[in-house]
MDTraj code that builds the backbone (N, CA, C; nanometers):
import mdtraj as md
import numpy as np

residues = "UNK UNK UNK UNK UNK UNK UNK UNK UNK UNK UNK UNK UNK UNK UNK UNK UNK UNK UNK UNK UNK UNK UNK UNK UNK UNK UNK UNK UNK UNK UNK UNK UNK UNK UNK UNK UNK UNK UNK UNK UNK UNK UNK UNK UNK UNK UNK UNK UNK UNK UNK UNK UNK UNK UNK UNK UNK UNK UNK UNK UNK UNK UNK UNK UNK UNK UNK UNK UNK UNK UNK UNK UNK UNK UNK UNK UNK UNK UNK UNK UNK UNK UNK UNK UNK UNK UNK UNK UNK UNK UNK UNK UNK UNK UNK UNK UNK UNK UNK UNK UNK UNK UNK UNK UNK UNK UNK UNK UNK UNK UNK UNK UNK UNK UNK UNK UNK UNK UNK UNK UNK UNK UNK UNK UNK UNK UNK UNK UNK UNK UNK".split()
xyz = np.array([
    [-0.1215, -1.2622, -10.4082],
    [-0.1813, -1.3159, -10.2896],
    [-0.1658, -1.2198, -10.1724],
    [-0.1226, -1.1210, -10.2069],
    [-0.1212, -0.9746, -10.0904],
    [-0.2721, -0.9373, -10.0615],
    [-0.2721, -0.8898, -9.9022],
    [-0.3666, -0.8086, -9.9197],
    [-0.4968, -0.9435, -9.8891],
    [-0.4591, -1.0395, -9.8225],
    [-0.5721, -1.1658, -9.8267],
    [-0.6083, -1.2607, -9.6617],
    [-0.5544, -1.1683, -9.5795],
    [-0.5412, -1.1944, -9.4891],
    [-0.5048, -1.3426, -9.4401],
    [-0.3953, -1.3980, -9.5156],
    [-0.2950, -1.5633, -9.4869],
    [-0.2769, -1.5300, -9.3380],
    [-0.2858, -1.6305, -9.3122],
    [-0.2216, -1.6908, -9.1998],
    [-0.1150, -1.7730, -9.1783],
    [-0.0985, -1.8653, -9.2910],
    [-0.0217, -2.0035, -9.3086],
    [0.0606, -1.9720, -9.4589],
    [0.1386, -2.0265, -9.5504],
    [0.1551, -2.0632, -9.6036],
    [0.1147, -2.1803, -9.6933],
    [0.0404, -2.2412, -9.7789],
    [-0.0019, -2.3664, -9.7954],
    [-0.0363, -2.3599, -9.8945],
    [-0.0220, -2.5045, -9.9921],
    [-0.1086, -2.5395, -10.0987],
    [-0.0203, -2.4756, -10.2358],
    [0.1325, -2.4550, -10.1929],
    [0.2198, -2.3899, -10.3155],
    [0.3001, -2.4604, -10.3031],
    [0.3542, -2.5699, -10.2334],
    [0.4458, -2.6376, -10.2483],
    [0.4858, -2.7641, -10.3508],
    [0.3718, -2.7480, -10.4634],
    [0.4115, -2.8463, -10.5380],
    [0.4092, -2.7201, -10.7029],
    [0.4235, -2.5691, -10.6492],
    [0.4388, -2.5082, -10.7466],
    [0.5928, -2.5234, -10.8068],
    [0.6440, -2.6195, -10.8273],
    [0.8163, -2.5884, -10.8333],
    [0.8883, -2.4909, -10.9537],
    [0.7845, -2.4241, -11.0042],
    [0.8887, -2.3597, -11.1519],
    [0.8213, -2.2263, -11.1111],
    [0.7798, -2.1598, -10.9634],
    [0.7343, -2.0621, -10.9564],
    [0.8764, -1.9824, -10.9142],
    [0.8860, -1.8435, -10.9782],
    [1.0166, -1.7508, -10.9196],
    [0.9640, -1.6364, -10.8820],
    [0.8765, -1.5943, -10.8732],
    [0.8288, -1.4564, -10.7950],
    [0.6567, -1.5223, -10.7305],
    [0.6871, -1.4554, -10.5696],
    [0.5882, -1.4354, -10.4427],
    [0.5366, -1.3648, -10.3674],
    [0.4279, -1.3068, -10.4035],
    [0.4178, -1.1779, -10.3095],
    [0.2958, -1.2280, -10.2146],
    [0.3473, -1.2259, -10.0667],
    [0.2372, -1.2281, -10.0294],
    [0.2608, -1.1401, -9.8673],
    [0.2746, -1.0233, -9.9398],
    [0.2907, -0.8704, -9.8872],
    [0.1393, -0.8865, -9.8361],
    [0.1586, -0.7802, -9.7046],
    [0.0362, -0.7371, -9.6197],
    [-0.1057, -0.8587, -9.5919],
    [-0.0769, -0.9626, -9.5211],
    [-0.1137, -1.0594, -9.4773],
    [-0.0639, -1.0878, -9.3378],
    [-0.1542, -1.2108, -9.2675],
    [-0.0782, -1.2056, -9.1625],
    [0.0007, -1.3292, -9.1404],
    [0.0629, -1.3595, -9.2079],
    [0.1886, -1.4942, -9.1816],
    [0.2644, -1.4431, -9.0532],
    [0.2826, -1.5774, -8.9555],
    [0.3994, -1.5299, -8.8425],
    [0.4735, -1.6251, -8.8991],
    [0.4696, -1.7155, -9.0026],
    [0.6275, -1.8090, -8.9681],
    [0.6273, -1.8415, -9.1142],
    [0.7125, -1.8278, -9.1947],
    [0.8033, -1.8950, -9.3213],
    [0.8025, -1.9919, -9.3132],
    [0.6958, -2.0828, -9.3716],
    [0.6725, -2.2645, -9.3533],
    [0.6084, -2.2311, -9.5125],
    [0.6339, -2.3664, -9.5618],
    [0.5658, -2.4182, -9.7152],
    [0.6201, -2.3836, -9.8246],
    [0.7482, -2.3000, -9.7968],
    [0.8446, -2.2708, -9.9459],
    [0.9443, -2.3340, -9.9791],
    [0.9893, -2.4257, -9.9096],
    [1.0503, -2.4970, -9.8503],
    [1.1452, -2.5529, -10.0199],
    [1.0137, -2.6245, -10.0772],
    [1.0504, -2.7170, -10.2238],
    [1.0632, -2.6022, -10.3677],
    [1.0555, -2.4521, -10.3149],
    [1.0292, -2.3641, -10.4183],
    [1.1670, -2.3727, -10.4853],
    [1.2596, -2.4189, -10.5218],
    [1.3871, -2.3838, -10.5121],
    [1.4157, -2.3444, -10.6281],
    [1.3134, -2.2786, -10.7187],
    [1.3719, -2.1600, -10.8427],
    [1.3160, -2.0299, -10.7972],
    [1.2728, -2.0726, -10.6999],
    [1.2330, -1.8916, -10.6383],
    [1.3189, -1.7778, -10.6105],
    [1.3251, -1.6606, -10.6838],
    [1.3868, -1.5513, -10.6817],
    [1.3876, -1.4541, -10.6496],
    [1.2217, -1.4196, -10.6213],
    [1.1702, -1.3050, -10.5155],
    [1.0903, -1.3367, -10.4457],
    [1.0973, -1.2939, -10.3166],
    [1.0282, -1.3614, -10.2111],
    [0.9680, -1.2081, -10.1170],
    [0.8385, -1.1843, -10.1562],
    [0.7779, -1.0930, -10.0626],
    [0.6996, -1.1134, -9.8915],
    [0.7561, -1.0733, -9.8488],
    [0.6406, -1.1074, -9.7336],
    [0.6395, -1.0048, -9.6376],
    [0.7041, -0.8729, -9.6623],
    [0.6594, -0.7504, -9.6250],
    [0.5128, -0.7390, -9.5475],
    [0.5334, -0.6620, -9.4271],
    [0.3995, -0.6201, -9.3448],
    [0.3130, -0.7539, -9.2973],
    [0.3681, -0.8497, -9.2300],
    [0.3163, -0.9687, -9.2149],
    [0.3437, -0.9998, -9.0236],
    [0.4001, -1.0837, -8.9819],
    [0.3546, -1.0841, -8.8485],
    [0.4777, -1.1816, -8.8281],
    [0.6055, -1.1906, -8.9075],
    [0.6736, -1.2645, -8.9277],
    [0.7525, -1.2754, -8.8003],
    [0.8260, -1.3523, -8.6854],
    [0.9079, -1.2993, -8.5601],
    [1.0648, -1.3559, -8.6417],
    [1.0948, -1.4810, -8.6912],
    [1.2278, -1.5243, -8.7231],
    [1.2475, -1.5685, -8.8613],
    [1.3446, -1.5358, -8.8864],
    [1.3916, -1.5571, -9.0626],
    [1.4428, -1.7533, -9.0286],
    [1.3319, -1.8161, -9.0812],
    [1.3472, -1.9407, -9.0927],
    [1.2821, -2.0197, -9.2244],
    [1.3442, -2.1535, -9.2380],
    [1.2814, -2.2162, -9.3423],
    [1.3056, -2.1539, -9.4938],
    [1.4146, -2.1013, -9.5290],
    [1.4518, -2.0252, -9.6500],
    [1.5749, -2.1053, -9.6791],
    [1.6219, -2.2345, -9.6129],
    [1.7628, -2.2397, -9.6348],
    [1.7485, -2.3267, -9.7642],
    [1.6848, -2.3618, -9.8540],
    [1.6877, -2.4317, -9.9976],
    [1.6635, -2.3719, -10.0652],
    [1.6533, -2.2314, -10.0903],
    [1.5824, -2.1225, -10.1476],
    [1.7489, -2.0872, -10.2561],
    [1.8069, -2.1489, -10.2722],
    [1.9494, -2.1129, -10.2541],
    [1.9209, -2.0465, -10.4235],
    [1.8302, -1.9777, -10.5201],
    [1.8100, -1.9323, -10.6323],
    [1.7512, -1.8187, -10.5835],
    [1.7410, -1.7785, -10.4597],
    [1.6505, -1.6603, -10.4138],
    [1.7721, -1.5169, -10.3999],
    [1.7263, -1.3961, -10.5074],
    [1.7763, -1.3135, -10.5195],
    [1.7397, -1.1956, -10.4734],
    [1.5710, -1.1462, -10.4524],
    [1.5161, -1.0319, -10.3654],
    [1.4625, -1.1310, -10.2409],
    [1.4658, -1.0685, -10.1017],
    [1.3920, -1.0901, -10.0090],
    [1.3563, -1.0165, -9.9601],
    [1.2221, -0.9342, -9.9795],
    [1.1518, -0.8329, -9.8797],
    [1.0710, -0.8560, -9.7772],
    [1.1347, -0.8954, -9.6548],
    [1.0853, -0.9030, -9.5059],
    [1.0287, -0.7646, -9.3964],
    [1.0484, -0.6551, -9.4479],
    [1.0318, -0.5578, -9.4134],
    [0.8788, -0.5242, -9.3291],
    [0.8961, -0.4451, -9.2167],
    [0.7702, -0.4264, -9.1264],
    [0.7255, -0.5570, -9.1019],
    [0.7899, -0.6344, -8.9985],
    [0.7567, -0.7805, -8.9680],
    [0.8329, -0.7354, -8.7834],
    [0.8293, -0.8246, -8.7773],
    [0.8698, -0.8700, -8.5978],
    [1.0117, -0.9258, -8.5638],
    [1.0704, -0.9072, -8.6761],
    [1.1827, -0.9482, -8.6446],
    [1.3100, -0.9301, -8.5962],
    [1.3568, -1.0029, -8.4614],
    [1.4518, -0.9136, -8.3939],
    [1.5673, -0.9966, -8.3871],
    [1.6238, -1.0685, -8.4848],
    [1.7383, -1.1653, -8.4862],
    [1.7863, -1.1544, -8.6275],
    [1.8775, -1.1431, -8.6388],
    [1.9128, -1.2035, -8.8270],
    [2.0242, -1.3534, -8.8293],
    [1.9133, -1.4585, -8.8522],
    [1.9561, -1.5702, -8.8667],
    [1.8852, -1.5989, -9.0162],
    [1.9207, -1.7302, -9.0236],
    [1.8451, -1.8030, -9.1284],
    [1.8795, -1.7220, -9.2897],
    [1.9651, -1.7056, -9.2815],
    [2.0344, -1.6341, -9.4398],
    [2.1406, -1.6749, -9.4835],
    [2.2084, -1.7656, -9.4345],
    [2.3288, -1.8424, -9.4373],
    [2.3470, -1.8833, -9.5732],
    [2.2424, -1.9331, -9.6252],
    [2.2223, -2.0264, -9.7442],
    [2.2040, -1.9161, -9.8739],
    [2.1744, -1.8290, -9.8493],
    [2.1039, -1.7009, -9.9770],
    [2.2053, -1.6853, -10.0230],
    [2.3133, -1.7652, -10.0936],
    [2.4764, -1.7005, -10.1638],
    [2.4070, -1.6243, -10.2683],
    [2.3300, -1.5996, -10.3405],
    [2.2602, -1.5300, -10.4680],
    [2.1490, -1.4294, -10.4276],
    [2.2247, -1.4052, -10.2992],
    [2.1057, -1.2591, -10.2444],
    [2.1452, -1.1353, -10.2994],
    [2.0568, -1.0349, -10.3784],
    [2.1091, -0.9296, -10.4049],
    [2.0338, -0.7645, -10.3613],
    [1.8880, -0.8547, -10.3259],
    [1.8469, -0.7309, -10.2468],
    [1.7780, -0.8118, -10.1131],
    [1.8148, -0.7146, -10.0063],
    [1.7324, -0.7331, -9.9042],
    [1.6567, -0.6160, -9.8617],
    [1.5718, -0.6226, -9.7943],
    [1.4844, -0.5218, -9.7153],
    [1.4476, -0.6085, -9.5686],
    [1.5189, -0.5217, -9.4488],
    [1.4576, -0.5476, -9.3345],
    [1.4058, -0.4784, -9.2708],
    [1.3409, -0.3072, -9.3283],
    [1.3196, -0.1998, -9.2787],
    [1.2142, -0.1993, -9.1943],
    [1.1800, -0.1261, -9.0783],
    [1.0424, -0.1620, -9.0011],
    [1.0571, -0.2915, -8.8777],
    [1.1710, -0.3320, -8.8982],
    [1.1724, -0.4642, -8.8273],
    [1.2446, -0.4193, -8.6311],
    [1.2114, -0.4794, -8.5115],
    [1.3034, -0.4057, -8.4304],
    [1.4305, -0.4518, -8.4216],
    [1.5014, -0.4830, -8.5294],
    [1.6935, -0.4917, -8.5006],
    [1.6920, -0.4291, -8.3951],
    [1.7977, -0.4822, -8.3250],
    [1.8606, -0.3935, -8.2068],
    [1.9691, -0.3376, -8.3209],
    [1.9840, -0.1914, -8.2428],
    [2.1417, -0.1026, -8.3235],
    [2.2847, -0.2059, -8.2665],
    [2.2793, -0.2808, -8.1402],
    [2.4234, -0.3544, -8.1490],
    [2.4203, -0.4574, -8.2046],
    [2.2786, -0.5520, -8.2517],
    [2.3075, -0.6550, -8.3958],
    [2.3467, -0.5909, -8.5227],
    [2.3132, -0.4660, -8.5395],
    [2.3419, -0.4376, -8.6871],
    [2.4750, -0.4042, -8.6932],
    [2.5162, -0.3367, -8.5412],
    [2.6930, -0.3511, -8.5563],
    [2.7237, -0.4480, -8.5557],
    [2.7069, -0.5120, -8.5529],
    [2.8160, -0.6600, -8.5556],
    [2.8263, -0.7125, -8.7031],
    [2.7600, -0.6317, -8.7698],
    [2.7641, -0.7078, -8.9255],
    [2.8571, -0.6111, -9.0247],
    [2.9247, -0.6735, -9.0795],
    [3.0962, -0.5803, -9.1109],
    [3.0346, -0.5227, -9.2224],
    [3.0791, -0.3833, -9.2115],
    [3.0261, -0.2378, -9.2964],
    [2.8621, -0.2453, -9.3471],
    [2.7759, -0.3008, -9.2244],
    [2.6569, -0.2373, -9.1812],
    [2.6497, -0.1577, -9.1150],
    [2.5309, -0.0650, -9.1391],
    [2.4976, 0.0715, -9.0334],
    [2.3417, 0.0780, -9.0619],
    [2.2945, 0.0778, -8.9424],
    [2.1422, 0.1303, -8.9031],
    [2.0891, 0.2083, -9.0675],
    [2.1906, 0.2694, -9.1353],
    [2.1362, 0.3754, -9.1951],
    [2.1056, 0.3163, -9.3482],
    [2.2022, 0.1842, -9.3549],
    [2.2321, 0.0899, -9.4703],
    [2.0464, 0.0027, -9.4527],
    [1.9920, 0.0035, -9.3523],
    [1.9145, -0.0893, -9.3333],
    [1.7486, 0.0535, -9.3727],
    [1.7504, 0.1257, -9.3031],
    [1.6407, 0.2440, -9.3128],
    [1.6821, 0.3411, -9.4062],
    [1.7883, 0.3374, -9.4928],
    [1.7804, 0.4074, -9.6380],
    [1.7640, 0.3408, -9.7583],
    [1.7731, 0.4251, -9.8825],
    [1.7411, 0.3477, -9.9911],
    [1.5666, 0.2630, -10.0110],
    [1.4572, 0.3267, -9.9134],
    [1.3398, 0.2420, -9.8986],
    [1.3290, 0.1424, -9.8338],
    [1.4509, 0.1075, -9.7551],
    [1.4670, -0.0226, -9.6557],
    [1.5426, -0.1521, -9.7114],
    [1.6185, -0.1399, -9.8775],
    [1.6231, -0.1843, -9.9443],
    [1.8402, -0.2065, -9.9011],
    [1.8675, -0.2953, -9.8460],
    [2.0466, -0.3010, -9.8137],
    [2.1006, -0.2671, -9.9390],
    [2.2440, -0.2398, -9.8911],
    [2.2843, -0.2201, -10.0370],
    [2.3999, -0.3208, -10.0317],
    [2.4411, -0.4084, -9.9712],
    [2.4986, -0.4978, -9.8896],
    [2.4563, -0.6205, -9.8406],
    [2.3402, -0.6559, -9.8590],
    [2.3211, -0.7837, -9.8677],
    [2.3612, -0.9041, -9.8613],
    [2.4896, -0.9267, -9.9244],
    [2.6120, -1.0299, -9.8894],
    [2.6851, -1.0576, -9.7590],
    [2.6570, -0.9105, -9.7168],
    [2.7089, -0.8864, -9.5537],
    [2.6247, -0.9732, -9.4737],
    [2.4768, -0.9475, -9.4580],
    [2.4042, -1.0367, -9.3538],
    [2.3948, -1.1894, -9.4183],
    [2.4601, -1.2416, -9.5410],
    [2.4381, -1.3723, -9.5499],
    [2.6060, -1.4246, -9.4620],
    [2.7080, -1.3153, -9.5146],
    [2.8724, -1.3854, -9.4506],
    [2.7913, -1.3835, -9.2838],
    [2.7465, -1.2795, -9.2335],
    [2.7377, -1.2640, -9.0765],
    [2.6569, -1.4492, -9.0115],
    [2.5631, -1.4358, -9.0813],
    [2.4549, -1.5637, -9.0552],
    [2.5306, -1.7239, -9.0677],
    [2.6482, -1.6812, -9.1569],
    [2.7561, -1.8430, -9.1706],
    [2.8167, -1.8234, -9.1248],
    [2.8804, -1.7107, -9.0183],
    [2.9881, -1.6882, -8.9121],
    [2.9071, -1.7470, -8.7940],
    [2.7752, -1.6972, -8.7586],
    [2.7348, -1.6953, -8.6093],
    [2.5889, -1.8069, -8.6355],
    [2.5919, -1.8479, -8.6882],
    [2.4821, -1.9700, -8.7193],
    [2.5487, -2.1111, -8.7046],
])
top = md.Topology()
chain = top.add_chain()
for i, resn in enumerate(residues, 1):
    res = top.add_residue(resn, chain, resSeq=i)
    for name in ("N", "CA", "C"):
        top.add_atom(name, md.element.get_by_symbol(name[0]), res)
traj = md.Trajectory(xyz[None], top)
């Protein structure tokens, strides 16, 4: 579903045995309608129009999340991802003093590797400290 110019999310929420989503390069601004996915395991939404990491907190089977080149300037809403093993937030404007605050993150952890963390567990402990 990349590549289709979305706006919304819709009309997948009664997919429940779906585990991979791509709906890379579209224009979604908000994470609404995945809500009931809860065997979902990869979750694309790369190059989209996204501003806040919301509406993922039942996702709790979700293991890739690629948010990358989106609008996003907060890292909330990850609290719940205990089974996160890749993230990508590359492209996004983090400020450099949010990414310090997240214990043995660095700017460089977030824009190396393809944008791909290698640490991941870090921004879910940070999000159940300050959430």
């Amino acid at each position: 579903m990349s590549y289709n110019s979305i706006s919304e999310i819709r009309g997948i929420h009664s997919l429940l045995n779906i585990y991979n989503l791509k709906l890379n390069y579209n224009q979604i601004q908000e994470i609404k309608g995945v809500e009931n996915l809860k065997r979902l395991e990869w979750l694309h939404l790369a190059d989209n129009q996204i501003t806040e990491i919301k509406g993922l907190e039942n996702l709790t089977s979700l293991k890739t999340l690629d948010l990358s080149n989106n609008q996003i300037t907060q890292i909330e809403g990850l609290g719940h991802l205990e089974n996160l093993e890749r993230l990508n937030l590359s492209g996004n404007p983090l400020s450099p003093s949010l990414i310090a605050q997240i214990e043995g993150i660095s700017e460089e952890h977030i824009r190396t590797r393809y944008g791909w963390s290698e640490h991941p567990q870090r921004f879910v402990e940070y999000c159940q400290k300050h959430n």
